[in-house]
Wavefront OBJ file of the C-alpha trace (Angstrom):
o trace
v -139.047 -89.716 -40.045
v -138.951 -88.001 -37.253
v -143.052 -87.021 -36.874
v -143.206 -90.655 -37.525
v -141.244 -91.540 -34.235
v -142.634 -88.798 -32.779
v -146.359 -90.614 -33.283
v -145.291 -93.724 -32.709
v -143.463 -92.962 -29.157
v -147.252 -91.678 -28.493
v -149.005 -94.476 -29.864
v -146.769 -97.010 -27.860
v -147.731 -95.127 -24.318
v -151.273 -95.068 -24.952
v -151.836 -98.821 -26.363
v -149.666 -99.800 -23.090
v -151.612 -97.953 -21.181
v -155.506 -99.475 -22.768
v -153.731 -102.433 -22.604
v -153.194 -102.042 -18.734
v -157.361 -101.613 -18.452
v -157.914 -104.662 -20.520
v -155.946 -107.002 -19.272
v -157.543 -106.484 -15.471
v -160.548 -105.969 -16.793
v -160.551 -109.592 -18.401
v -159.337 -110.699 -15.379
v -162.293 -109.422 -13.283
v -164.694 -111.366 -15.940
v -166.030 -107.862 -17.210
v -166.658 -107.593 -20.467
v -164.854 -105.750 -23.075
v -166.633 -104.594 -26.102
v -163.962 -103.026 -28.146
v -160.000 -102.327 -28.134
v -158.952 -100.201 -30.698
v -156.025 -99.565 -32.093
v -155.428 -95.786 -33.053
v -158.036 -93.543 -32.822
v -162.070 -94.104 -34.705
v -163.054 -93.533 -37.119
v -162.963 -97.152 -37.592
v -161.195 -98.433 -40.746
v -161.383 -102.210 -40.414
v -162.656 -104.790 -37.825
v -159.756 -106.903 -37.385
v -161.548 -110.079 -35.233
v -163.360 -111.154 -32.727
v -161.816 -112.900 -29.282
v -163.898 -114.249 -25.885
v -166.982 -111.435 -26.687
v -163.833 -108.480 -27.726
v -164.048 -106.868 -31.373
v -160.217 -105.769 -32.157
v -160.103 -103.194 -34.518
v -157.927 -100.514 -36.440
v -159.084 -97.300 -36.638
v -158.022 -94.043 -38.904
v -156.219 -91.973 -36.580
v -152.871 -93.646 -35.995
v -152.505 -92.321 -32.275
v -152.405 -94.846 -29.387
v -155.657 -96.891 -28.954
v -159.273 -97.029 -26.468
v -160.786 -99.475 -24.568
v -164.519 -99.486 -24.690
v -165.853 -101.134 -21.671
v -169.335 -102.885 -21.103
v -171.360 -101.651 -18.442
v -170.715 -97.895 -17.994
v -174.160 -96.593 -18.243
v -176.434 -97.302 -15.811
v -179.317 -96.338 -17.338
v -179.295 -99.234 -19.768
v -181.350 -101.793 -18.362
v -179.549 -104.993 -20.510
v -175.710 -103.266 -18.564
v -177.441 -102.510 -15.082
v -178.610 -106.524 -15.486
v -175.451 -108.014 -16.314
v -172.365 -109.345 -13.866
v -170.584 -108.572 -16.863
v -171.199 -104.409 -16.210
v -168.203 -102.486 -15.281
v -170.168 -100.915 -12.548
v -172.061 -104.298 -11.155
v -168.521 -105.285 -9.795
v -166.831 -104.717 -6.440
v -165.529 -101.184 -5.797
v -161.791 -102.853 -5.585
v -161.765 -104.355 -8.602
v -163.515 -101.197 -10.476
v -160.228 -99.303 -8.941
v -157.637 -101.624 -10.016
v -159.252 -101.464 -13.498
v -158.654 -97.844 -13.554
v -155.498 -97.992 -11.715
v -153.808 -100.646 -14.337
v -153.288 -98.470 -17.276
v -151.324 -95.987 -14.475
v -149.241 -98.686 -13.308
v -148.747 -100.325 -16.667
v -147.451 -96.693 -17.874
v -145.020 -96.976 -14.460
v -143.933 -100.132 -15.716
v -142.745 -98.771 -19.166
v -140.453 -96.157 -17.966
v -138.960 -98.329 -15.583
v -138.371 -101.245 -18.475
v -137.025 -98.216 -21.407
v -134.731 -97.192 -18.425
v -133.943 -100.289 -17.796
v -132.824 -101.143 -21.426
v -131.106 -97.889 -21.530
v -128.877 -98.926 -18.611
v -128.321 -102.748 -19.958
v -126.686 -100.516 -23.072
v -125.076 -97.360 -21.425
v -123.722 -99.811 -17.847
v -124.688 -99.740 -14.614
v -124.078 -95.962 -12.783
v -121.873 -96.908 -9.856
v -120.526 -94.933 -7.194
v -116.860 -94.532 -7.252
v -113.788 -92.793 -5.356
v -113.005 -92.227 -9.502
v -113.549 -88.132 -10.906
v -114.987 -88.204 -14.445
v -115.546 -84.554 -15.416
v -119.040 -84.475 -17.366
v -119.083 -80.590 -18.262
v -116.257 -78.318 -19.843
v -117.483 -74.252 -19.152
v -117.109 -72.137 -21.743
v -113.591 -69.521 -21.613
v -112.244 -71.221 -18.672
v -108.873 -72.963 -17.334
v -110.198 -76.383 -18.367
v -111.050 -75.428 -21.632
v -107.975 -73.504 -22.778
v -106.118 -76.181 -21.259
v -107.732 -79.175 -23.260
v -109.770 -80.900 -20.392
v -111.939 -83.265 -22.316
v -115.392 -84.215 -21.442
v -115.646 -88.111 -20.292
v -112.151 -87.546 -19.108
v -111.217 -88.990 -15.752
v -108.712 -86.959 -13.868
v -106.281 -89.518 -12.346
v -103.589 -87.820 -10.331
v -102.504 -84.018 -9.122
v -99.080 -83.049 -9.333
v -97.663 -79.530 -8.018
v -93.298 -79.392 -8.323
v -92.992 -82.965 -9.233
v -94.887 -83.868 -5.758
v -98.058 -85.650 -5.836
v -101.397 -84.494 -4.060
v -103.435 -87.317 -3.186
v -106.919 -87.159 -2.861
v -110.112 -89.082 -3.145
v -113.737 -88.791 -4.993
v -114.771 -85.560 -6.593
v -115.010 -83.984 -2.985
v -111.275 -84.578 -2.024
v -110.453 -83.573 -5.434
v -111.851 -80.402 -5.001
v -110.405 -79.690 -1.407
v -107.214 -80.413 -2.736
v -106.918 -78.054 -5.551
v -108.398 -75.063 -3.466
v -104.543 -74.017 -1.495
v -103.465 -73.930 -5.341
v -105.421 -71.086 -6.841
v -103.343 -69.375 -8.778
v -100.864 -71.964 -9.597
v -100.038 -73.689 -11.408
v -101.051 -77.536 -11.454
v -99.952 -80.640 -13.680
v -103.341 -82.720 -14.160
v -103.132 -86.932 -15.249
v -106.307 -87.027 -17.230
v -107.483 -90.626 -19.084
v -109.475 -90.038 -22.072
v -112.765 -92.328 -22.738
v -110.599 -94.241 -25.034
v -107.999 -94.888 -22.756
v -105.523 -92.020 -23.686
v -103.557 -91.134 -20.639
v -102.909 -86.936 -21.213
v -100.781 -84.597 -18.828
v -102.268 -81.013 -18.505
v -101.091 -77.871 -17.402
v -103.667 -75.614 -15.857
v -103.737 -72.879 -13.456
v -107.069 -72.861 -10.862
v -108.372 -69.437 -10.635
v -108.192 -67.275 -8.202
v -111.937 -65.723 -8.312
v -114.023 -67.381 -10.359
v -117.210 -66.557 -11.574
v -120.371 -67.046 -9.606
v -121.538 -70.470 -10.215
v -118.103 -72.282 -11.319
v -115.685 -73.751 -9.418
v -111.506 -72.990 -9.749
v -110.820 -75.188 -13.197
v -114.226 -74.345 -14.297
v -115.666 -78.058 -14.851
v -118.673 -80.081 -13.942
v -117.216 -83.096 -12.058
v -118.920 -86.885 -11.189
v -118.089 -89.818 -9.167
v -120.220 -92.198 -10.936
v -118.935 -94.528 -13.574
v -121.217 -96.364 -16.113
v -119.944 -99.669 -15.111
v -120.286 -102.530 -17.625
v -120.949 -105.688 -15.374
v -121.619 -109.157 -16.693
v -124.200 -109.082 -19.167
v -126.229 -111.724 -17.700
v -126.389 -109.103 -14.808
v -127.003 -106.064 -16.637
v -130.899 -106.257 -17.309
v -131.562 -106.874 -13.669
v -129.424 -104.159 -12.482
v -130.985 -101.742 -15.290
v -134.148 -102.428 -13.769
v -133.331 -101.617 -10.382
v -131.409 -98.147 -11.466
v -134.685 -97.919 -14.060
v -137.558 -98.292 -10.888
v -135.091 -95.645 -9.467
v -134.776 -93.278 -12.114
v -138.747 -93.943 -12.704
v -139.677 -92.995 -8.713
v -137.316 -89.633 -8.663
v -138.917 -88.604 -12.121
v -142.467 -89.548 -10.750
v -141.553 -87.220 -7.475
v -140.267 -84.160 -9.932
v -143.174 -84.241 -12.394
v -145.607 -84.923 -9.395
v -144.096 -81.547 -7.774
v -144.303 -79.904 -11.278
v -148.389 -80.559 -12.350
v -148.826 -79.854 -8.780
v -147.417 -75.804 -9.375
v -149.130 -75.672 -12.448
v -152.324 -76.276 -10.755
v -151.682 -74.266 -8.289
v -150.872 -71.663 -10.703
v -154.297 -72.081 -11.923
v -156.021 -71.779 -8.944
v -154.274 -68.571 -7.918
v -155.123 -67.117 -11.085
v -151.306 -66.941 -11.671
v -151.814 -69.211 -14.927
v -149.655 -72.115 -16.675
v -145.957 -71.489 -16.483
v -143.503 -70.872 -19.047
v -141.832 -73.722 -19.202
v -144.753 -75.975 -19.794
v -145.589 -77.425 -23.441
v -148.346 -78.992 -25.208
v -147.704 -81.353 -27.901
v -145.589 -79.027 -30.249
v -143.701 -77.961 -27.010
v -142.786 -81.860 -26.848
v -142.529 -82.833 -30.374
v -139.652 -79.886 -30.637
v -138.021 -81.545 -27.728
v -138.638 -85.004 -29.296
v -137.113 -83.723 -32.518
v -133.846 -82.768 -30.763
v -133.414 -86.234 -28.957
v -134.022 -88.010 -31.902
v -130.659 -86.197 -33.478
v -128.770 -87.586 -30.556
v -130.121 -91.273 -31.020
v -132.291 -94.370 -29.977
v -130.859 -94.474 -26.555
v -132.420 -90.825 -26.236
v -135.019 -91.238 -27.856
v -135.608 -93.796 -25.193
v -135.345 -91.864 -22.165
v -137.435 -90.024 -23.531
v -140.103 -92.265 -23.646
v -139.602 -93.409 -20.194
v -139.975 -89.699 -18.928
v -143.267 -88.978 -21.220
v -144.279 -92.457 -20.077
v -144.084 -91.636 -16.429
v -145.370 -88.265 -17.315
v -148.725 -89.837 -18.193
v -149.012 -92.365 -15.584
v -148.631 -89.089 -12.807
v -151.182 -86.946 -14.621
v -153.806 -90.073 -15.167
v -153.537 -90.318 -11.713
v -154.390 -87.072 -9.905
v -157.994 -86.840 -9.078
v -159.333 -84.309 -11.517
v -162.144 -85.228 -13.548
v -161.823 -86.953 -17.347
v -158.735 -88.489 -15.946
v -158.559 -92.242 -14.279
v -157.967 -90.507 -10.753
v -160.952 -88.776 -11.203
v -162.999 -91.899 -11.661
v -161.373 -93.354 -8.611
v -162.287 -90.025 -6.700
v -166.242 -90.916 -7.643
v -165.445 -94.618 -6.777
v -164.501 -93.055 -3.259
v -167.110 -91.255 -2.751
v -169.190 -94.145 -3.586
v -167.476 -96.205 -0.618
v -168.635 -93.387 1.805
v -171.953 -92.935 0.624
v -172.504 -96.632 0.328
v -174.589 -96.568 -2.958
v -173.648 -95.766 -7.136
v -173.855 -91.689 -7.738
v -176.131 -91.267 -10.352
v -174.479 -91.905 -14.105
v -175.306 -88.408 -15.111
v -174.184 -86.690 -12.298
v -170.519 -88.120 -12.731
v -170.946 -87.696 -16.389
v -171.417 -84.374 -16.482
v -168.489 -83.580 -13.947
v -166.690 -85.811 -16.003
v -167.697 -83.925 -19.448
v -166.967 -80.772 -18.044
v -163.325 -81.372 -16.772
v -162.672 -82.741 -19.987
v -163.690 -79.515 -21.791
v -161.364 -77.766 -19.250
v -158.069 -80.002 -20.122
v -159.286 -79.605 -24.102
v -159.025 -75.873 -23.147
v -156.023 -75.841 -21.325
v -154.251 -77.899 -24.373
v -155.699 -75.569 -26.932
v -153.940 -72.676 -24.858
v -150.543 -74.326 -24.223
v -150.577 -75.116 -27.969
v -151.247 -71.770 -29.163
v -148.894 -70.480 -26.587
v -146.126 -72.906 -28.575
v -147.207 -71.806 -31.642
v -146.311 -68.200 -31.078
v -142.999 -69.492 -29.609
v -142.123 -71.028 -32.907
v -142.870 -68.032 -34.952
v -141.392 -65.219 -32.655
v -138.849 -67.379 -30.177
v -137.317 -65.221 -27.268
l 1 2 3 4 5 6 7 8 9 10 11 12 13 14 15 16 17 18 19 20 21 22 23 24 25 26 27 28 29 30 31 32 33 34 35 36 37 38 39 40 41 42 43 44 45 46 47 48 49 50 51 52 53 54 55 56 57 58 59 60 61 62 63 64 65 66 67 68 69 70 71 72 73 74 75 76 77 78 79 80 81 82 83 84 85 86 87 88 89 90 91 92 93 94 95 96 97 98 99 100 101 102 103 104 105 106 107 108 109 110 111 112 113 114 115 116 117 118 119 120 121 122 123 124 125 126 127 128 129 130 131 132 133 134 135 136 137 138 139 140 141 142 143 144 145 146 147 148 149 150 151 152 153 154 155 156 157 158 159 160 161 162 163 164 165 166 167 168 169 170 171 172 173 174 175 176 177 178 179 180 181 182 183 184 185 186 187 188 189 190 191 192 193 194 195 196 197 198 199 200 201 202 203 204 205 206 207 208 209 210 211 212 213 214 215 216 217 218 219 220 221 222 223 224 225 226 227 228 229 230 231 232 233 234 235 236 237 238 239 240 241 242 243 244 245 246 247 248 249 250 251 252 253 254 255 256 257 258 259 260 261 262 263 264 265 266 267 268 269 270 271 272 273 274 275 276 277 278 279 280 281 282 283 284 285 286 287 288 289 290 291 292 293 294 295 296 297 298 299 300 301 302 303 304 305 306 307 308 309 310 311 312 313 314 315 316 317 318 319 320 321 322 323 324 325 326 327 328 329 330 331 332 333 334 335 336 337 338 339 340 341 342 343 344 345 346 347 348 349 350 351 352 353 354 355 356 357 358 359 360 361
């Protein structure tokens, strides 16, 4: 079951993102010959819609879009207004650009859903403590992840504070005493706690040795909820488009400097293991997940390296400065041999996950 989420998660972010190239594509009046779902060989022709064959194909992994009017040196394509490449540099681009955005779109909508389910993340003056450490004062005194820590109390007196960063200033003077902590439990079970800050705690934990946060999953009106979602979604989508931007940017760099591909990086074992692991935890994971890998392919599709959609548009630039079409070859063989590269590359991160599966570290 899970290999067959695993391939369908796939499936779903590459048919969105076809789907993103057809859709402008009809809307420019350029013909589309084919959209296919999975991969050929093709098993059956499904039908036929406005000049577009629809078909199903063997390999159950995303779809293609097979547009008229990408080689030039077919005289009935280089004749027709129908040709990909007979229209207007702008509208070439946002064909390219839609299967990117449509990918942006997806991880902001799963995100979105995620939120309408989990509430809204609101800033509060509340402390929720979201991480227990391992042989610490919270944890031998029974802290409870999800707990919210309500009220201080040292010799029957109160210490007020405020947010997670008053809470903290407050319980520095009382290292090494000991404190009475009013904790409410995710259920609503109110809890007094004895604990005792430390003195000198390890490097990298704080006094009580938790992780502490002041936002609060916040179940408005559900009418509300999907609109919020998708404002905390686009939000979530953007900062995850920044970090994996940063990320393929030090792998290439890595490249370049002959450093090669970081640890940390996978291939599609590397992600199905990962996949695997969210799918234990649930849909709602399994979810964020998508929206990440989703996002994930829109950022990569974009960057200007050949094969890719940003590549294209890099050719389509160059083609607004030169003010004619580069020769169909000439961009096919770029195109042919960056594609050999990223089949290389995959092949290496693959293997590279392979040996990590038979002798892990």
């Amino acid at each position: 079951m899970q290999i067959v989420v695993f391939v369908l998660m796939l499936s779903v972010l590459i048919l969105v993102h076809e789907l993103g190239h057809f859709l402008i594509a009809k809307l420019f009046k350029m013909r589309v010959e084919e959209f296919g779902i999975g991969l050929p060989p093709r098993a059956k022709s499904l039908f036929v819609s406005r000049g577009t064959l629809f078909s199903l194909n063997w390999l159950p992994l995303g779809g293609f879009v097979k547009l008229f009017g990408e080689d030039m040196d077919d005289p009935v394509q280089a004749n027709s207004p129908e040709a990909f490449f007979n229209k207007p540099i702008w509208q070439r681009t946002a064909v390219l650009l839609a299967g990117v955005i449509m990918n942006f779109i997806l991880g902001v909508f799963a995100f979105g859903i995620v939120y309408t389910y989990l509430g809204i993340p609101t800033k509060t003056d509340k402390v929720f403590v979201v991480e227990v450490g391992k042989n610490t004062p919270a944890e031998a005194a029974g802290i409870t992840v999800e707990s919210e820590i309500k009220k201080i109390t040292y010799q029957n007196k109160v210490v007020p504070f405020s947010g997670v960063d008053g809470f903290i200033k407050q319980v520095e003077p009382y290292k090494g005493k000991e404190l009475e902590l009013t904790t409410i439990s995710k259920t609503g079970q109110e809890k007094s706690i004895r604990i005792t800050p430390r003195l000198t705690p390890p490097a990298g934990e704080g006094a009580l040795g938790v992780a502490l946060s002041n936002i609060e999953m916040k179940m408005y009106p559900i009418w509300q909820r999907p609109f919020r979602g998708a404002v905390v979604g686009m939000q979530e989508a953007w900062a995850w488009g920044k970090e994996i931007a940063v990320n393929l940017g030090t792998v290439l760099w890595g490249i370049v400097t002959g450093k090669g591909v970081p640890k940390d990086v996978s291939g599609p074992i590397g992600i199905y293991q990962v996949s695997k692991q969210v799918y234990k935890i649930g849909w709602v994971a399994v979810l964020q997940f998508m929206a990440i890998l989703s996002i994930n392919l829109a950022i990569l599709n974009v960057m200007p390296f050949p094969a890719l959609d940003g590549g294209r548009i890099f050719f389509l630039g160059i083609e607004m400065i030169i003010g004619k079409k580069l020769k169909n070859r000439i961009e096919g063989y770029v195109h042919s041999v960056g594609m050999v590269f990223l089949i290389g590359l995959m092949v290496l991160i693959t293997v590279r996950d392979v040996i990590k599966l038979i002798h892990p570290l």
